[in-house]
N, C-alpha and C positions, 0 to 999 in steps of 0.2 A: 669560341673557337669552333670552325667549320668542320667536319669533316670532309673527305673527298669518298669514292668509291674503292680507289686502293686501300685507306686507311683502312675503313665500316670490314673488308675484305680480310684483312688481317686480324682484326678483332674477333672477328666470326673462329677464325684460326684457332685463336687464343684460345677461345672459351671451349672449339671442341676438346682440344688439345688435355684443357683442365677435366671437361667433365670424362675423358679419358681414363687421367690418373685417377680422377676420384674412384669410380666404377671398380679399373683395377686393382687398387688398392681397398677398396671394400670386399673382395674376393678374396683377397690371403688368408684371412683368419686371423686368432690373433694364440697360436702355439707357442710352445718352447721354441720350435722349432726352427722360427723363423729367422734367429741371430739375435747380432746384438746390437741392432740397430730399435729393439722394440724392446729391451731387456728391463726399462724401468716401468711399462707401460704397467700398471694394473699388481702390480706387485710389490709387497714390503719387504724391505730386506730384513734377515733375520740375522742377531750375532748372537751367539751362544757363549756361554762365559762358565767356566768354575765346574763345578759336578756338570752340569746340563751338558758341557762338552764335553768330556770323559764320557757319557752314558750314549753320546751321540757319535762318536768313533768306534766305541764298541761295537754300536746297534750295525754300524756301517760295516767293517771288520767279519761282523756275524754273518751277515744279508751275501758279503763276497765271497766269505768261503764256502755258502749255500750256492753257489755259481750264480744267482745275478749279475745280470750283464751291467758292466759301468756307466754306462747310456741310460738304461732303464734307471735307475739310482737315482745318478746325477738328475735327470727330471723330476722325480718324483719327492725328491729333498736340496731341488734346485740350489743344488751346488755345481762347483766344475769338478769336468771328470778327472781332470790332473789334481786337485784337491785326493778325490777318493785314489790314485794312481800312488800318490806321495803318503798313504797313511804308512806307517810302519809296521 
């Protein structure tokens, strides 16, 4: 199959197009920060089960009435901040 000059013209398109996003997307970084469209990327999730979670709501319980911000927290024991919002 031949190409023509329009085709070769759009392709050229393409591939700016792509090395674009690549570029862009190697600039983000790769934070908490970024959402949760990167949420599984480099991370294990962690479930806490039995005493381990009891010692783990305390530590959290403890850390908020020291005034830690819920933000800070939440990153740093990547949880959601409506988790820490909802402890009792």
């Amino acid at each position: 199959m031949a190409l023509n000059s329009h085709d070769i013209s759009k392709l050229h398109r393409i591939v700016a197009l792509a090395e674009k996003l690549i570029a862009k997307g190697s600039n983000r970084g790769s934070g908490a920060g970024a959402g949760s469209a990167k949420k599984g990327k480099g991370r294990k999730r962690v479930r806490r089960t039995g005493k381990e979670l009891i010692r783990f709501r305390k530590m959290l319980k403890a850390e908020r009435k020291k005034g830690i911000p819920v933000a800070e927290l939440a990153r740093k024991h990547r949880v959601s901040s409506a988790y820490i919002y909802l402890l009792p």
